[in-house]
N, C-alpha and C positions, 0 to 999 in steps of 0.2 A: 776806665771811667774818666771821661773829662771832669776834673778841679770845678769849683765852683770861682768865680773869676772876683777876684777881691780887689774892689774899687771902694775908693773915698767920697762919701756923701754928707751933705749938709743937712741939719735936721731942717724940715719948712714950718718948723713953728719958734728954733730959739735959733737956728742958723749954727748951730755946735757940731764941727766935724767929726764924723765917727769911721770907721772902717768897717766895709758889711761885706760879705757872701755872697754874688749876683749867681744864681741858677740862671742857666738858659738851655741847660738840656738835660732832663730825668731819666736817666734809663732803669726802668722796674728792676731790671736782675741786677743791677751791679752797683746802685744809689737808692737803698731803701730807706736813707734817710731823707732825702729830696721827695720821695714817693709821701713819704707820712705828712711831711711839709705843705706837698703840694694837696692833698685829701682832705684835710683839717685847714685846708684856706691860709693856710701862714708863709708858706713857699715867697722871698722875693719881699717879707715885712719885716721892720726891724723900728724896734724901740730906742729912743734916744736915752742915752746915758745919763743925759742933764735931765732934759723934762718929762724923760716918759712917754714924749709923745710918739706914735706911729708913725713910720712914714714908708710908703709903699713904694718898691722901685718896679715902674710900668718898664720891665722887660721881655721880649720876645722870648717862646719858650716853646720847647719841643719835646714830646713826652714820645716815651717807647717802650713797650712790651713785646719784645719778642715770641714770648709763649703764645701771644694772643695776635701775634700780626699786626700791631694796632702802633700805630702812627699817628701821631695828631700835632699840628701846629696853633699854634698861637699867637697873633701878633694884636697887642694893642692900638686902639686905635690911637691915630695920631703921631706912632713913632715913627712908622715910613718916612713920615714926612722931615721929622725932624733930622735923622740919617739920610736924608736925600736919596732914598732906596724907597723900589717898591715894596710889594707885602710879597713877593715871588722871588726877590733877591734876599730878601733879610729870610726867607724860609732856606732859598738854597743855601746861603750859609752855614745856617744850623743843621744841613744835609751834610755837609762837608762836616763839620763837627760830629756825628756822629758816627759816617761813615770813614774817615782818614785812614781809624786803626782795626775795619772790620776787612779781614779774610774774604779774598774773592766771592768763595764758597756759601757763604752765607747771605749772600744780596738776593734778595726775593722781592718779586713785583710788587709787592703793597709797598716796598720803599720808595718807590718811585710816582709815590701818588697818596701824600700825606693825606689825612682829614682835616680840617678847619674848625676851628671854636671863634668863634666871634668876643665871648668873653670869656673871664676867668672862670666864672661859674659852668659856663658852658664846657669846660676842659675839663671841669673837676667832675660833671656830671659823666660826660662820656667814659672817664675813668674807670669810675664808679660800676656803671653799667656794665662795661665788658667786667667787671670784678664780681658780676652776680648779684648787684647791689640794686632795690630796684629805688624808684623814685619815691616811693613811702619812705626808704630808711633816708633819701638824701635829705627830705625833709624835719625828717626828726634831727638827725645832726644837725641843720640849719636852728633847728629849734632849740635844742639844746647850747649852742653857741649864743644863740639871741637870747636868752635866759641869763648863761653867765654875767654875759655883758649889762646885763640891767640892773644882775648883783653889783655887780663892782660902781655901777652908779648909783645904788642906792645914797638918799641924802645923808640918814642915819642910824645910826648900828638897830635903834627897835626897829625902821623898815625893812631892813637887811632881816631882820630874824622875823619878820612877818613876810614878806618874800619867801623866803627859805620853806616855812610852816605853811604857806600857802601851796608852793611847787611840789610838797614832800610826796607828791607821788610819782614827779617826775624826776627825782633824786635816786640813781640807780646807778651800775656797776657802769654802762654806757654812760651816762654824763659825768660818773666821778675820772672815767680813763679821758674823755675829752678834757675836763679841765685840769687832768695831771700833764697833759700835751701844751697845754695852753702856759700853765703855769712853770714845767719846764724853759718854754721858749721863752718869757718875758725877764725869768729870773738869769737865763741867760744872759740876755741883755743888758739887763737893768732899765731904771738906776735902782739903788737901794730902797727909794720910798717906794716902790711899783711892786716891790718884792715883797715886803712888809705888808703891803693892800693887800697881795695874790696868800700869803703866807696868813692875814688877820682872817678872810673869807673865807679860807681852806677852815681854817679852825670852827667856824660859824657855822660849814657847813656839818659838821663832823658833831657839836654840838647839838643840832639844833634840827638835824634828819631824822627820819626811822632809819632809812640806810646809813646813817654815819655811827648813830649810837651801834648798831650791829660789826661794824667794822670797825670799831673802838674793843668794843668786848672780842673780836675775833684776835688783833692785835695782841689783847690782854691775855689771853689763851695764849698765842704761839707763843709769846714772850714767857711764859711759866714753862713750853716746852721746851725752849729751846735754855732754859735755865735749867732743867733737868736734865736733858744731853751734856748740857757745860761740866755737871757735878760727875755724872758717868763716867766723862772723858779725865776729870780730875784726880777720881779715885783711881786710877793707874799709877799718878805720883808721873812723876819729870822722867823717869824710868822707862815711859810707855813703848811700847814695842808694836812692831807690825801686826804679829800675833795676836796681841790685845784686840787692836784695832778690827781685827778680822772675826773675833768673839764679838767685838761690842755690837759687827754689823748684824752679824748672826741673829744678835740678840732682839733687834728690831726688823726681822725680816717682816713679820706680819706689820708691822707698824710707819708705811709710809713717810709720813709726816715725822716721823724720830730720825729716819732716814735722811730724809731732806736733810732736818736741821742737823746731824750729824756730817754729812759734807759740806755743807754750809760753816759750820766752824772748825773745819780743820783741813780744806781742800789738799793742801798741801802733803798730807799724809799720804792721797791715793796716786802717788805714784805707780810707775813700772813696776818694782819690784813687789808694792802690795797686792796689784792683780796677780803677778806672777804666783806667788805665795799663794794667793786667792787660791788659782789653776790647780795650783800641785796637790793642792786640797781636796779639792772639786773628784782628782781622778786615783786616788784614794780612798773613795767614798763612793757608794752605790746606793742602789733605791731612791725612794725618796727625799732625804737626806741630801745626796746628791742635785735633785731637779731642785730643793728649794735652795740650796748654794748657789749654783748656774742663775737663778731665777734673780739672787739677789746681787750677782757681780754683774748681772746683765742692768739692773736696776741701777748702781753704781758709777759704769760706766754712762748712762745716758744722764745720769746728774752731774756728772763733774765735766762732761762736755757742754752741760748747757749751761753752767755757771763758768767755766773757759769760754764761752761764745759773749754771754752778758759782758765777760768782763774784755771782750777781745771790743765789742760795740762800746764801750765804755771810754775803752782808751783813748779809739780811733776819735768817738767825738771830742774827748780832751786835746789830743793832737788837733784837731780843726782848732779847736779855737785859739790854742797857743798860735797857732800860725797867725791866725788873722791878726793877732794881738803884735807880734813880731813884726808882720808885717805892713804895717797901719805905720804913721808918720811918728807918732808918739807912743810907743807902746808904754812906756809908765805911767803917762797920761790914762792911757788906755785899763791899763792895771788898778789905778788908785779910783778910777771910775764905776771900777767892776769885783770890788774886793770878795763877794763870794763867788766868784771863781774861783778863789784859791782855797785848795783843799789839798790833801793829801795825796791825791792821784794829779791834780795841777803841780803840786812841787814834783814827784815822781818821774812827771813825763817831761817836764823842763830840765829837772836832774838825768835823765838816758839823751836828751837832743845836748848838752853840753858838752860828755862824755863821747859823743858821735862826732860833733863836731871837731873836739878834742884828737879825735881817733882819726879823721882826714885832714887833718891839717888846716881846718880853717879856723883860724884863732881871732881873728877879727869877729866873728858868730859868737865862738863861742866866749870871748868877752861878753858880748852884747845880751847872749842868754844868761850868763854869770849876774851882769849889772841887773840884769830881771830878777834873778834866783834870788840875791841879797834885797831888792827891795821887797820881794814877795814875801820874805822869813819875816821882815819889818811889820810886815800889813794884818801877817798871821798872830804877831805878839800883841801888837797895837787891838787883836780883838779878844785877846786873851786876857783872865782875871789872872793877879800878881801871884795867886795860886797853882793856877796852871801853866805859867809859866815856868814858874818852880819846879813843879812836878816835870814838865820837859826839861828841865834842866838837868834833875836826875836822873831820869832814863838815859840823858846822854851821858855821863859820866861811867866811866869804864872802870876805876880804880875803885874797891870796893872799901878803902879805910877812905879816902877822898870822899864817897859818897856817906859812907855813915858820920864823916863828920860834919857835913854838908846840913845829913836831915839833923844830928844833935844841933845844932845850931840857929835854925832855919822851923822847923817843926814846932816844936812849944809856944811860939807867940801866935799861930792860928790853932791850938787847941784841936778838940776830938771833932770841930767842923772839916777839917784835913781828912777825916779818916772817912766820913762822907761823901765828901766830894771824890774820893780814891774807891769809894764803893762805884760810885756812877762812871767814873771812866773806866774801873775793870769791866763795868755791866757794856759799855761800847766796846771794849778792845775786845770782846767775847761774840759781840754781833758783828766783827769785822775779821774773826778769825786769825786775830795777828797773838799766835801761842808766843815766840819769842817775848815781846812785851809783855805780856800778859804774864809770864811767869815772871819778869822782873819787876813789875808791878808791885805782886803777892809781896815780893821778897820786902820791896820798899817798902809797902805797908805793915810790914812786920818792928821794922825798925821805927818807923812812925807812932807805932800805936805805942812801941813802950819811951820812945821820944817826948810823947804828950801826957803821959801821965803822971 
């Protein structure tokens, strides 16, 4: 897959340089993140860090679907010109771009005889169409994009909520994933007020829907289930065994959704060895007994691949954007501009490219990624309460008289609101599956609660 080509752009409304991701060629099978981009109208837009503003980069672009033979160019108007190329050189171009790295074998005649879009819409439509999509759905997508956008101009929060209460029929599973796309991409971006806008309308809308109050109560549901698998998986004690594990799946075979959230907070457990276990079990066992064993490692298996896949696309887009970020003129600049970036999986994936770097010899890098790491820790305290900072403090302490004398000392002057605030981060460490923490946690709050009294 050709890279997305990372050039420096001035915003056209404050003049603020930023570093973006120019697409100029999407291939379906092997860039399904460019594919969503380009569908959803966003492919080639990028928001300014300082003002928020949009600013679109009018570049030539070349879509390709193998499966479907389909080929199509795209050149705006006006760039020919400005390249001192035709609209036939700057396509053969993007021919050589996609072609360079493909196998003799695969060149088929539609290659050799692109399609034309005159605009963007026109690219996005044909897309569309070979995808089965007919022009009623383009339209409602169009409609639904031209909705959000009139939320977030709303003057004031009552016409925001009379908007909303007027649309509530057009408030649905299709428009809430369009503007989880939209508000992904912006929050990417930034700046931080755009985020806050996307993140106050989110709430409004959730508020203030028939389908948002339903998806609030749906929430509120899985959240009691997946606190009921938490306690399940608890009552083993620190003790737990494969065994267990293989009982407790047993135990939710009819029950789906316990399933889920049972590999959901503990991925980590279904390893090799527990399908193996599983196996041995499985041929041990006859009748029906048996078909509903097989039925539930076969269950199993396709959960813990699709939360490996979520989280293999997860990474991948964190890697993009460290790059861009590294490689942009200022990347601090770039960092302190885009402080929710940084999370947990941002420090992770800059903690393995250090270590990588480390590991080839390039120490000039891994400086460079080091000086990032150290201001990123900076930016992640800088939004943390002096409480949870604490509490990270503890978790890192390894010496267990070090740490209990740490919380005697430390604990008493914020009182039983500590023991609060330590309820709510175990209730996170539990939807993110991280057991290790999560049992050091328990431990810490043990010492806490008789600390504070």
């Amino acid at each position: 897959m050709t890279s997305p080509n990372t050039q420096t752009i001035r915003c056209a409304n404050c003049g603020t340089p930023m570093p973006v991701a120019v697409r100029s060629l999407v291939d379906a099978q092997r860039d399904a993140e460019g594919k969503s981009l380009l569908i959803s109208d966003q492919i080639n837009k990028f928001q300014c860090p300082n003002c928020g503003a949009l600013n679109v980069v009018d570049a030539p672009l070349l879509y390709h679907d193998a499966t479907k033979e389909l080929l199509i160019a795209y050149v705006p108007m006006g760039v020919a010109a400005q390249q001192g190329k035709s609209d036939e050189r700057i396509i053969g171009d993007l021919m050589n771009m996609l072609t360079s790295n493909l196998p003799k074998d695969q060149f088929k005649a539609y290659m050799f005889n692109p399609r034309r879009a005159l605009t963007m819409n026109g690219l996005i439509d044909q897309v569309l169409e070979a995808d089965g999509i007919s022009p009623e759905v383009m339209a409602q997508q169009r409609a639904r994009v031209d909705l959000i956008q009139r939320m977030l101009q709303s003057a004031t929060p009552d016409a925001l909520i009379s908007l909303i209460r007027d649309s509530d029929d057009k408030i649905d599973a299709q428009f809430m994933q369009t503007f989880s796309l939209m508000i992904q991409r912006m929050m990417a971006q930034g700046p931080d007020e755009m985020a806050e806008v996307m993140m106050g309308l989110q709430e409004a809308l959730l508020e203030n829907s028939s389908y948002g109050r339903d998806l609030i109560a749906r929430q509120e549901r899985q959240q009691a289930l997946l606190q009921t698998v938490a306690n399940d998986i608890q009552a083993y004690g620190d003790g737990a065994t494969r065994a267990n594990f293989i009982e407790l799946a047993l135990r939710y075979a009819d029950d789906d959704e316990r399933l889920q959230a049972f590999v959901g907070l503990v991925r980590q457990a279904f390893d090799y060895q527990f399908f193996q276990e599983l196996s041995d079990r499985i041929e041990k066992t006859s009748g029906d007994d048996a078909e509903k064993m097989t039925s539930v490692r076969d269950r199993l298996v396709e959960l813990t691949q699709m939360i490996d896949e979520h989280a293999r696309q997860a990474m991948q887009q964190t890697t993009n954007i460290l790059r861009q970020i590294v490689e942009s003129p200022d990347p601090i600049a770039v960092l302190e501009a885009n402080p929710h970036l940084v999370d947990d999986q941002f420090m992770a994936v800059l903690s393995m490219n250090i270590q990588e770097a480390q590991h080839h010899g390039h120490q000039d890098m891994a400086d460079k990624l080091t000086h990032l790491y150290e201001h990123a820790v900076e930016l992640l305290r800088a939004q943390m309460s002096p409480e949870l900072v604490m509490l990270n403090d503890w978790l890192n302490i390894e010496d267990d008289a070090e740490l209990a004398n740490q919380i005697q000392q430390q604990a008493p002057q914020y009182g039983s609101d500590l023991l609060r605030l330590m309820d709510a981060v175990e209730d996170m460490l539990k939807e993110q599956g991280q057991a290790e923490a999560l049992t050091k946690m328990a431990s810490i709050r043990q010492m806490v609660a008789q600390a504070v009294q």
